[in-house]
C-alpha positions as CSV (number, residue, x, y, z in Angstrom):
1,X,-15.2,-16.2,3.6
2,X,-12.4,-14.1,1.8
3,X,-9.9,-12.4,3.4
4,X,-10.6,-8.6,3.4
5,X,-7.5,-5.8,3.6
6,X,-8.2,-1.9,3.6
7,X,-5.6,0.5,2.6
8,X,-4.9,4.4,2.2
9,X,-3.7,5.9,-1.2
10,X,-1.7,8.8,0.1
11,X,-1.9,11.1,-2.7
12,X,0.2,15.0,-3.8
13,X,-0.6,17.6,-6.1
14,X,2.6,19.0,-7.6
15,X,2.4,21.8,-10.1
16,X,3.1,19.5,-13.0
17,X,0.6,16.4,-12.0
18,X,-0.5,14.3,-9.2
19,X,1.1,12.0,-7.7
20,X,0.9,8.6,-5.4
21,X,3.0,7.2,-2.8
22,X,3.1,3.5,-3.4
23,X,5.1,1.0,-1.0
24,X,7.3,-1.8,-1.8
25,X,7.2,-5.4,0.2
26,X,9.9,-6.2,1.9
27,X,11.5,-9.7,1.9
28,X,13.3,-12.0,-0.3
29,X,10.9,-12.9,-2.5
30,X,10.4,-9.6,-3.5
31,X,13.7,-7.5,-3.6
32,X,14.4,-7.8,-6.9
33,X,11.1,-6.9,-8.5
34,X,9.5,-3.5,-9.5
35,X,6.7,-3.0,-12.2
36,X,3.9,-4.9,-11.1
37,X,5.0,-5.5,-7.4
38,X,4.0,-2.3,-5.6
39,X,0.8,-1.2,-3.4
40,X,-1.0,0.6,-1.5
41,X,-0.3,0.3,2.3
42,X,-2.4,-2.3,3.3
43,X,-3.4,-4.6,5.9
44,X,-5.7,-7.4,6.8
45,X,-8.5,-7.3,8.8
46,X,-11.2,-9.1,11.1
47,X,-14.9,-9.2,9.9
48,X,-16.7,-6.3,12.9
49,X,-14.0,-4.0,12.2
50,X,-13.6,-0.4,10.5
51,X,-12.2,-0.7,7.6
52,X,-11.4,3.2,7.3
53,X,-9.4,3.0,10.8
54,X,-7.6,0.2,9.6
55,X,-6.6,1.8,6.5
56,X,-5.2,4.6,8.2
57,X,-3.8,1.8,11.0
58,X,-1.9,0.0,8.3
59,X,-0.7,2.3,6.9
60,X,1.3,4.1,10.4
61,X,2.5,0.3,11.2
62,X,4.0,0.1,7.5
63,X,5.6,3.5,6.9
64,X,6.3,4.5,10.4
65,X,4.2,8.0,9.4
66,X,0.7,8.7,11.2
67,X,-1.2,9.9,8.0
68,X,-2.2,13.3,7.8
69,X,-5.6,14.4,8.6
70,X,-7.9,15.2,5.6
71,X,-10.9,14.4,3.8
72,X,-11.3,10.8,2.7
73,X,-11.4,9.6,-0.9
74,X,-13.6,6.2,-1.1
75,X,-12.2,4.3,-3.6
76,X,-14.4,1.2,-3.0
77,X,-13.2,-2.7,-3.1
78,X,-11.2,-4.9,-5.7
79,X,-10.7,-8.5,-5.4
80,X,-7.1,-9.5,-5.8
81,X,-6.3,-12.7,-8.1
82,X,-6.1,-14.6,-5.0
83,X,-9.1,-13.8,-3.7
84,X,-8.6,-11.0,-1.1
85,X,-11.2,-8.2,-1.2
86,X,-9.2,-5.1,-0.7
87,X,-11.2,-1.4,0.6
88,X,-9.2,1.7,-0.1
89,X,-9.6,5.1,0.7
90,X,-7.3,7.9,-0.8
91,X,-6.5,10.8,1.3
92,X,-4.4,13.9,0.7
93,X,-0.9,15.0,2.0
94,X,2.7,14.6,2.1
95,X,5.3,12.5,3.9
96,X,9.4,11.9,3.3
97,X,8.9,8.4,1.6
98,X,12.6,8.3,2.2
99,X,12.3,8.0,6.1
100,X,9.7,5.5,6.3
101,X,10.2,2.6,9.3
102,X,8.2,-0.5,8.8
103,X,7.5,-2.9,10.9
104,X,8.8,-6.8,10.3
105,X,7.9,-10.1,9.9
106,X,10.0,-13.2,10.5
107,X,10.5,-16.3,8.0
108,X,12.7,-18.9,7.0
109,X,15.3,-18.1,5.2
110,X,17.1,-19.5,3.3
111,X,14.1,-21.9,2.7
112,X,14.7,-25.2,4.0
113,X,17.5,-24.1,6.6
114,X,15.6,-23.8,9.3
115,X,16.8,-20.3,10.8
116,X,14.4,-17.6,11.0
117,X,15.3,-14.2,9.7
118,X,13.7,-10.8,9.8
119,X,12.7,-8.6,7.4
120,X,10.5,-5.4,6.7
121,X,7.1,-5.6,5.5
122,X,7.9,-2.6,3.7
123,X,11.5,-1.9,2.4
124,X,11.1,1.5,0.7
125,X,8.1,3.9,-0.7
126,X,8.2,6.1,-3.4
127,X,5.9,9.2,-4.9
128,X,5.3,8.8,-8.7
129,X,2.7,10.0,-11.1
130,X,0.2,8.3,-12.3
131,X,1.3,6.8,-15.4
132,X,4.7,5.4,-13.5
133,X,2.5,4.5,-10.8
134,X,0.1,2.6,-13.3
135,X,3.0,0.6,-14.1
136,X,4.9,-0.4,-10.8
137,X,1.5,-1.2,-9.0
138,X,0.2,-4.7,-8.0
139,X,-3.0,-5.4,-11.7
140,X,-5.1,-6.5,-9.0
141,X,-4.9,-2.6,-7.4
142,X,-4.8,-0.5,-10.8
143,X,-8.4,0.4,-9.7
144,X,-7.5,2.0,-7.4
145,X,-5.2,4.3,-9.1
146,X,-7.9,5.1,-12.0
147,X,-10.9,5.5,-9.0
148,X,-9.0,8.5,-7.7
149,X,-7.9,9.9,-11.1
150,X,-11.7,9.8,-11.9
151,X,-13.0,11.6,-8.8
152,X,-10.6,14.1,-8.4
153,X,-11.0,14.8,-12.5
């Protein structure tokens, strides 16, 4: 059985376009890349549960921002390259992407060293149109991005 994640796609309409808020993992492995390494927030979850509450779960525990209330977008599933089946649903609103506060994991680092450090699961979010947001986002989510630029027209 697949892993399964659900997400929220927190999306703007400014008077020259629309635009996403996309996050940025936090962590060593990814600090020093940019196109192709953002998402949506996202997080796993168990087969039973919602995957609209967890969207909207995720999403608090990795920006540190209760989403606004709103309408919900559907923007169905995509399976990732690795084989993760991730729901999203796109909702409408604002939040300072400057102030977000994730929450952390722990790993070792340096590898091999055997002392555990801690690190964001998030380490900053942005708001970007969607051709910039076409280009910093995860292949595997692009989708996602097109799904909402197709039902809102």
């Amino acid at each position: 059985m697949p892993k399964r994640s659900a997400g929220l796609l927190l999306f703007k309409r400014e008077p020259d376009g629309l635009r996403v808020l996309l996050v940025h993992p936090g962590g060593p492995f990814w600090k020093k890349r940019d196109h192709g390494s953002w998402s949506i927030a996202k997080g796993e979850y168990l087969e039973g549960e919602d995957p609209r509450t967890v969207a909207l779960r995720e999403f608090e525990e990795e920006t540190g921002v209760a989403p606004p209330a709103g309408d919900f977008v559907s923007l169905g599933e995509v399976r990732q390259a690795g084989g993760k089946i991730v729901t999203a649903f796109a909702l409408e609103g604002d939040i300072n992407a400057q102030n977000i506060v994730s929450n952390t994991f722990e790993m070792v680092w340096p590898p091999k060293s055997e002392r555990r450090e801690s690190f964001p699961e998030i380490d900053r979010a942005g708001w970007f149109t969607l051709t910039e947001a076409l280009e910093k986002i995860l292949d595997g989510q692009r989708p996602f991005l097109e799904r909402l630029a197709a039902a809102l027209g």
